[in-house]
Each structure stands twice: as structure tokens, then as C-alpha cells.
N, C-alpha and C positions, 0 to 999 in steps of 0.2 A: 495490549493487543491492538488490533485494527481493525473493525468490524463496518467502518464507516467512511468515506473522505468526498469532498468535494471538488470536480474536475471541470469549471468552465471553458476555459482555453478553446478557441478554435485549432483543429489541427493544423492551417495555416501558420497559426502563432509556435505551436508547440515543431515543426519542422525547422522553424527558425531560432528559434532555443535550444536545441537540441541537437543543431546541425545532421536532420536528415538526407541523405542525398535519396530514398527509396520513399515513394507514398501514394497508395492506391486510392483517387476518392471516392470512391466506391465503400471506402472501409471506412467514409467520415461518421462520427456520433456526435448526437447534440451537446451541449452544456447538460452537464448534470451537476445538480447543487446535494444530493445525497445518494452516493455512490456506495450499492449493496451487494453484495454478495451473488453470485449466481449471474451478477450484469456484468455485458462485455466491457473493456475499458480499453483504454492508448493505451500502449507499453512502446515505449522505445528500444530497439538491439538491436544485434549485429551478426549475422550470420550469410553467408552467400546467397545472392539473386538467383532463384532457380527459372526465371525470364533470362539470364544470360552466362555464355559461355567460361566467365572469370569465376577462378574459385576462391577471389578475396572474398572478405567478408564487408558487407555496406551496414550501415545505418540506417534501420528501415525502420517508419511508424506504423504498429500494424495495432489487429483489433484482437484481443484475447477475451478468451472467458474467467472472471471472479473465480478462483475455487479448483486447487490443482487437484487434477486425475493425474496417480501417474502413471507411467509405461505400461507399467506391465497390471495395470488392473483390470478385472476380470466386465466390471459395470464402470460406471462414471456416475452412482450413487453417493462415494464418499468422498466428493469434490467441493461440495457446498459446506465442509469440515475444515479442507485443508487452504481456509483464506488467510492464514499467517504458519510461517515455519521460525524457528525461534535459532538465532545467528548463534547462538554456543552452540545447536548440534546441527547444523547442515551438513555437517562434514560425515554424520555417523549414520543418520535416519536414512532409512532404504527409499521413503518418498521424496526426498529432496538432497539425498547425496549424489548423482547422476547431474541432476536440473544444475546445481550450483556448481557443479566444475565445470559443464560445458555451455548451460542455458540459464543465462543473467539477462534481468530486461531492469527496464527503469518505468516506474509509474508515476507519469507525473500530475501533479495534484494543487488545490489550491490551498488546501493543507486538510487535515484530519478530524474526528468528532472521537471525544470521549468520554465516556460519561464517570462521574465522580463517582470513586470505590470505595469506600471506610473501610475503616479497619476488624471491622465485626461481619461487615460483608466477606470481605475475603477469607476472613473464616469459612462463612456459611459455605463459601464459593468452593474450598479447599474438600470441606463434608461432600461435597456432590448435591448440597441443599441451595437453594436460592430465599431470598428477600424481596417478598413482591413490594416493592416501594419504588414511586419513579422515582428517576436520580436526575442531576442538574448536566445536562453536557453543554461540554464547552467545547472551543472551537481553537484546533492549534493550528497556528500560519506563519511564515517565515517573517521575522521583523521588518522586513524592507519591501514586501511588496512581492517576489521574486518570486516564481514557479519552485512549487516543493517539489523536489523525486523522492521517490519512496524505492528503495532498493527491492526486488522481485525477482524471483525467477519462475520459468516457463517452461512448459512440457507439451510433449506432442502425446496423443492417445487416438488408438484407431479400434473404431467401433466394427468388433467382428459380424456383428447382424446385415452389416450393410455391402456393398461391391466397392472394391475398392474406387470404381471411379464414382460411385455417390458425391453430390456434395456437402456431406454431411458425414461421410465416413471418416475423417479425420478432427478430433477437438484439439483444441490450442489452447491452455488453459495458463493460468498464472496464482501465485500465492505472494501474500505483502511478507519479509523480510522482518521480525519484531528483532531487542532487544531490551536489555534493563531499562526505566527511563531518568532520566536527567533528574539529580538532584539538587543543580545549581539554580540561582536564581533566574525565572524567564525575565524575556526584555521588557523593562518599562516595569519592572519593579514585581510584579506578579499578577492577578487578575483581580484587582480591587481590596478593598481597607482588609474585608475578611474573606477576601478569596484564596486560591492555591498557589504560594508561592514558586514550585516549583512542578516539572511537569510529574513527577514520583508521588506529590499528593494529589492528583488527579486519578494515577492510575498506575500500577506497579511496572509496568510494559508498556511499552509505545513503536512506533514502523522505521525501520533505520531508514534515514533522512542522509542522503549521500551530496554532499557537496561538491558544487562542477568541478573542482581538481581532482575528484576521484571516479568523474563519469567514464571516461573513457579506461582507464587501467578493470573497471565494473565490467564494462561491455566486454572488453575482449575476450573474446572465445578462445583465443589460445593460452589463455593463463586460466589452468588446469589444475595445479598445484595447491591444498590446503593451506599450507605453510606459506605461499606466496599470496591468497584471495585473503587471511586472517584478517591482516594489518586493515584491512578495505571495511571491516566491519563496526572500526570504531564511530563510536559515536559524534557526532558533529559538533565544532568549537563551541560551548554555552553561549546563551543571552544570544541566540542567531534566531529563536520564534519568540513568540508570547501568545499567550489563552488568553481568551474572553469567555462569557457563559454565553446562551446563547436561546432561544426558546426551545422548549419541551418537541413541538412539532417535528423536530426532527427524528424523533424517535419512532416515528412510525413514518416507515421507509414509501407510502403514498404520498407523501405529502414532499414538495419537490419545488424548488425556485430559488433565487436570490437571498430572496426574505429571509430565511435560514442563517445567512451568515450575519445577519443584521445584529451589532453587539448590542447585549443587556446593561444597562446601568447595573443590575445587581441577580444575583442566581430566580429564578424563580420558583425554585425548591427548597427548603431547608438542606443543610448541608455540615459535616462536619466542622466547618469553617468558620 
């Protein structure tokens, strides 16, 4: 899953990575070093300027909200739910079959937090029971330095309480994009003598990680087609991130900065590893 990521970039930067030609600053947000659920974030896509007369579609950086509502929901309660949709069934799910053939964004990120899962945990996990035990999170980021996107999609919901011209009548929401996660070795060997070799002993699921050759075929809104969007959801070439552990603080979503990303010589939890 996704539950967590970190998005420093200025939107200056990420317009130039991402080749926007549309971006309101009005819509800028600070660095955030632990990005949670329910908070707005960047998303990049592509759909027509309704400031002008063309009905191509542009490149626009806009501000969404964490946690898709979709269309046709009655509240915007069970949004804070739906911050990952899982890439085998977009195609079928009534909250995210709509979103993914026509509304694809990119969320771009400094990379991800995950907290280590055992195998006895996911059991518990599986019962509907949990394990109160903190766990070690680690910190996944592209090997080279380079902006991660996290493959997304986005919905529009309009709050019937309100007048349509409110500024608050319409939400714009967004959900992270999961798949299986990577069983190959991460870059640089894996995250220490006895840490997780790959990202699947970290955590069974991880956020598709889209690769700039497949940003723009992502974006376009005229590729509609199941059959045509599948091939887009494969997973990204191996040994392209690496984990680190990372301190416990991130774990509670107050606590917020740099520091965060600062690598661990060694987990500070025990750990199946």
C-alpha cells in the first residue's frame, strides 16, 4: 500500500520536470517531508483549460485532495478510505473504473514510507485483527536522485449542500495507484547486512512508480481503452530505487521536516530481518 510519501520539490521545479505549460500560484504548497492522507498534494494532468477557448488538453500542475470521493457519492466521508486503488481491478471497481479511463494524474513524490510487515502480521492483518507493536519504516526513493511519480487518478465530486457557485462546492480528490511489490534485488544491494533485500520483504504492495517514457501515454485522456491503459501498469525496470530504515518519528503524521528522511545506519526496531 501507500499510506505515506514525501513531496519536497517546489512547484517551480516539479513544472520543469514535468513539462507543465498550465500552473496557478495561488495553488503553490509547501515541502512536506510526510505527506498523509486527507492532505492536498501536486498532481500533474492533462485535461482542457477551462480559462480558454481550445478544447485540447494541457499539462496542468494542480492541487488535489489525498482520498478519492467518487462521482456519484452521496457524502465525501468515505474518501479518507480510498488513498490507494489496486492496478488489477481499476478496470472493474465502480470508484475507480470511470477515474482511470478518463482521469489519470501523476503524483510526484521524493519517494515513499513503509513500514516493515512480517509474516504473522499479515495474517493478523488478513483476520481483521492488528498487532500493536511499532514497526521499523523505511524509506523508498528512486536510485539516482530523480523525482518519483506515483501513478494516480482523480475525480471531481460536487457537494449538494452547497450553491453551485460556492467555493467549496466542487472537491477534486485523488487516489495512489498500488500494485504487487518488487521481488528483485533494490539498488545498492538492499538496506543493510540484515535488512530487506527486496521491496516484497518490506511490504506486500507498493505505489506504481511510472517511468518518464510512460508519463505522457499516462496522461492522455484520450486513451480510454482497458486493453490499451493495461501494458501502462507494469511495474518499473528493477534495481531503479533502494530502502533505507529511517526513525520511528515519522510514524506520527505531526511530526514533519527533512530529518525524516535522514538514513539509519541500522532499523531502530527489531525486525524480522
Amino acid at each position: 500500500m501507500c499510506g505515506r510519501y514525501a513531496a519536497s520539490r517546489s512547484p517551480e521545479d516539479l513544472v520543469g520536470l514535468f513539462g507543465v505549460a498550465k500552473w496557478e500560484p495561488e495553488e503553490t504548497l509547501a515541502a512536506d517531508w510526510n505527506v498523509a492522507p486527507t492532505k492536498d498534494v501536486h498532481a500533474v494532468l492533462e485535461r482542457p483549460d477551462k480559462q480558454s477557448d481550445r478544447p485540447d488538453p494541457v499539462r496542468q500542475l494542480r492541487t488535489l485532495r489525498w482520498g478519492l470521493v467518487p462521482y456519484w457519492s452521496k457524502t465525501p466521508e468515505g474518501g479518507a478510505k480510498m488513498i490507494n486503488a489496486r492496478a488489477e481491478s481499476l478496470h472493474e471497481k465502480a470508484s475507480f473504473r470511470q477515474a482511470f479511463a478518463a482521469r489519470r494524474c501523476l503524483l510526484p513524490a521524493d519517494g515513499y514510507y513503509e513500514w516493515v510487515t512480517g509474516a504473522d502480521e499479515r495474517e493478523l492483518e488478513e483476520q481483521g485483527r492488528r498487532k500493536r507493536t511499532r514497526k521499523q519504516p523505511y524509506f523508498v526513493t528512486p536510485a539516482d536522485g530523480s523525482v518519483m511519480a506515483l501513478a494516480g487518478l482523480y475525480e471531481f465530486w460536487r457537494d449538494p449542500t452547497l450553491p453551485g457557485d460556492h467555493q467549496r462546492a466542487w472537491w477534486v480528490t485523488c487516489t495512489v495507484v498500488t500494485t504487487e511489490a518488487e521481488t528483485t534485488p533494490l539498488a545498492g544491494g538492499g538496506a543493510g547486512e540484515n535488512g530487506p533485500r527486496s521491496l516484497a520483504d518490506i511490504h506486500p504492495r507498493m505505489p506504481l512508480v511510472l517511468p518518464e517514457d510512460r508519463w505522457s501515454a499516462w496522461l492522455d485522456p484520450s486513451r480510454t481503452e482497458p486493453d490499451d491503459l493495461r501494458p501502462l501498469l507494469a511495474p518499473p525496470a528493477a534495481g531503479t530505487v533502494r530502502a533505507y530504515p529511517v526513525s520511528t518519528d515519522v510514524s506520527n503524521v505531526r511530526n514533519n521536516g527533512p530529518e525524516l528522511l535522514r538514513e539509519l545506519a541500522a532499523p531502530e526496531e527489531a525486525t524480522l530481518f
